[in-house]
N, C-alpha and C positions, 0 to 999 in steps of 0.2 A: 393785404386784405382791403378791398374796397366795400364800405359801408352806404345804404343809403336808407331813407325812411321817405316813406308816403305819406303820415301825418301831415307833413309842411304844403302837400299838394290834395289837402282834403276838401278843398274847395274849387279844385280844378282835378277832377278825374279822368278826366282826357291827355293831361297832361304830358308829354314824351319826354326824357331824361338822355342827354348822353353823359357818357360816362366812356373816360380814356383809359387803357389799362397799358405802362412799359413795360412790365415786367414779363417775364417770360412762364408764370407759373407763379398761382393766388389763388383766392377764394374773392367771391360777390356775395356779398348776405345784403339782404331786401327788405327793411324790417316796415310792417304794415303797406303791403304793398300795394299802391292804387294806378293808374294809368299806363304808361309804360318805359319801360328802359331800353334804349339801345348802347349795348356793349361793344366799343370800339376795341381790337386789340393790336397797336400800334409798338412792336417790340424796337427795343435798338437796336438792329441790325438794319439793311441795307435792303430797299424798299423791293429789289430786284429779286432778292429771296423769299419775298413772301408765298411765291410760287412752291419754292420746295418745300413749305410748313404744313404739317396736321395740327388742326384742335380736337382736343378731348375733352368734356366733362364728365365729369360728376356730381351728382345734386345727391345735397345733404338728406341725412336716409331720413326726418323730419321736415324736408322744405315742402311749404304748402303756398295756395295763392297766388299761382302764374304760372303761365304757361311760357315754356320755351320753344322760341323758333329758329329757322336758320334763314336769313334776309336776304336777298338779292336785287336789286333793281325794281323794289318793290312788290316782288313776292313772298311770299312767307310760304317755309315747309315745317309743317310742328314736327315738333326734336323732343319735348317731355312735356307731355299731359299731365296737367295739374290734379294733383294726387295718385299718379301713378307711383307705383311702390316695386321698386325691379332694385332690390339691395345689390350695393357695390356696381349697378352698372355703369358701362363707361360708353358714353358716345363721342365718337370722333369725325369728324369731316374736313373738306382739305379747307386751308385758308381762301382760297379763291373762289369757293364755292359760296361762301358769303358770310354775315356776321350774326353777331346773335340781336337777337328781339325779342324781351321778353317783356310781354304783358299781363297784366292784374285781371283775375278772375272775380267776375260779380260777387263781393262779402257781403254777410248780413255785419259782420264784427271780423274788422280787419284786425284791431289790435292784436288778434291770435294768430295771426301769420306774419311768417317768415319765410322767405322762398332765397334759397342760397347752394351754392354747388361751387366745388372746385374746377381751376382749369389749366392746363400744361397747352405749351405749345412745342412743337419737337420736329424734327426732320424727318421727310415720309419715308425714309430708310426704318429709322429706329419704330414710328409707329406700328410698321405691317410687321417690324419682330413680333411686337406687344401682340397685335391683332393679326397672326395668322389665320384668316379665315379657313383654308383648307386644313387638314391634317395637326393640328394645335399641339397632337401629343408625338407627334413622330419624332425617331431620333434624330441625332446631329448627326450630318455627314465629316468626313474627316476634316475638310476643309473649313466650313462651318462651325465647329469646337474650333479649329485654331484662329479662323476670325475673332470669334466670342472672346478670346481671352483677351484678344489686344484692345477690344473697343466695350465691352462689358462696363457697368456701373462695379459691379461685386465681380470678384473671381478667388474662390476659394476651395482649400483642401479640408474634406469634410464627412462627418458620418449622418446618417438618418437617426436623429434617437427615439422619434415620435413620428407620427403623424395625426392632426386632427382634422375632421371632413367637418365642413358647414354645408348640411343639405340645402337650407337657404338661402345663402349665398351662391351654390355651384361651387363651392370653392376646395380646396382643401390647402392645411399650412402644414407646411415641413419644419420641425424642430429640428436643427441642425446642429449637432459639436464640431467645431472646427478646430481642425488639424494645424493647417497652418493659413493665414491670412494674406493672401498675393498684393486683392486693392479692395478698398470697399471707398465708394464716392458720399453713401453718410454711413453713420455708424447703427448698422442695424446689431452689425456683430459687436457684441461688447464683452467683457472682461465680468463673469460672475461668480460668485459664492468664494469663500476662501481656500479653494481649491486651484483659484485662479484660472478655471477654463472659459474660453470664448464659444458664445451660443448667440445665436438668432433665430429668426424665423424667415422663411421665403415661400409664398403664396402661389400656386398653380390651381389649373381650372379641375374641378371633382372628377372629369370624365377621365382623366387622364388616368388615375386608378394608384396612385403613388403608395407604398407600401413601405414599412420601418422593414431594411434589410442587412446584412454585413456586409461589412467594407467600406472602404473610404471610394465617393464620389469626387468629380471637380466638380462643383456648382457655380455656374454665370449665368448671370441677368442683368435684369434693368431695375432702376429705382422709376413708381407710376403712383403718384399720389400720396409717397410716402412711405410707398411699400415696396418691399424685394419680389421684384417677380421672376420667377423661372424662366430660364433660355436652357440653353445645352446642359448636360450635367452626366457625363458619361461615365464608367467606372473610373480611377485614377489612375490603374494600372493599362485603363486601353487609351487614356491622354497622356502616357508615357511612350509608352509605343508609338502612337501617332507623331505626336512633336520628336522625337526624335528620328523619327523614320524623314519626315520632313526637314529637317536639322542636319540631316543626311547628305537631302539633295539643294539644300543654302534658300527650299520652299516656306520657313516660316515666316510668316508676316509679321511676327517680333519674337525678339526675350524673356524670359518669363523664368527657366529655372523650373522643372518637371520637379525636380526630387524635394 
């Protein structure tokens, strides 16, 4: 979490701020925001990869007070209109495309804002899973499920017990019982009630149309701000089939244990 305050620049409103970020995934809170900041994000890796990197934010569903832009050699392209209200959105662009810029919108009374948003940075493999632009809700191909299992943040054997839709958000969340637990990278699935069964939840887009039905799925995705997002998730008796049919011809891309 990188903090900063415009107070201490209340007599210089013109004022420009850099700010270094190494970590690969934070948040920027802004609090009384006046002139502006530019947000470097210098990770530890190898200067030669920053080519291959997407950024994504997300601004906090109350961040007010500045506008966000994407900076280039002196140009600016605004990236979020100060008080624009687009819950849960996510904006991504590549790392070479340029850095952020964010500046303070004229206040009568700054002490009320705060302008803050999350930010991941990721390989532009992983980002175009998250952001298929085309086709978002189409199935996995066979190949495709057996990738997901090997590079997947989550992969797990599981039932639909719920579903709940956020018209607001676009979103819909799948309440899921899990069968058996292959990997999860944080623990979304946890261990509840004294019955001792493992539940989570894993978030896809509304349009998709997700519906509470029988049988056990495999569910894979990616972890994207904190949340489990849906990738593949095919029945489990047709990612048996599959892995094994591949398992057959020495075609899997790893071990995993179907049953």
């Amino acid at each position: 979490l990188s903090s900063s305050s415009g107070l201490t620049h209340e007599s210089h409103k013109k004022d420009v701020e850099q700010v270094y970020l190494r970590c690969s995934e934070g948040s920027i809170e802004w609090m009384y925001p006046t002139g502006a900041l530019i947000v470097n994000l210098r990770p530890n890796i190898s200067p030669a990869s920053y080519k291959h990197l997407t950024v994504c934010i997300k601004p906090f569903k109350d961040s007010a007070g500045a506008n966000i832009y994407l900076e280039k050699t002196g140009e600016l392209k605004l990236l979020v209109r100060d008080g624009e209200r687009s819950p849960s959105r996510v904006y991504c662009f590549g790392y070479d495309q340029g850095g952020l810029f964010v500046e303070a919108t004229p206040q009568q009374d700054i002490s009320r804002k705060i302008t803050g948003f999350q930010y991941e940075l990721m390989s532009r493999g992983i980002a175009a899973d998250l952001h298929t632009a085309s086709a978002p809700c189409r199935p996995c191909s066979d190949t495709e499920v057996l990738l997901a299992v090997c590079t997947s943040d989550f992969v797990i054997r599981g039932s639909i017990q719920n579903v709940t839709n956020e018209a607001e958000e676009q979103e819909s969340i799948i309440h899921v019982g899990v069968t058996k637990l292959y990997r999860q990278k944080s623990k979304v699935f946890q261990l509840t009630g004294e019955s001792g069964n493992w539940r989570g939840q894993i978030k896809t887009l509304l349009e998709c149309g997700v519906k509470p039905g029988d049988g056990d799925f495999l569910f894979t995705g990616r972890m994207h701000f904190g949340e489990a997002r849906l990738g593949c998730a095919p029945r489990f008796r047709d990612f048996q089939r599959m892995y094994r049919e591949a398992k057959d011809k020495g075609l899997n891309p790893c071990e995993i244990g179907p049953d």
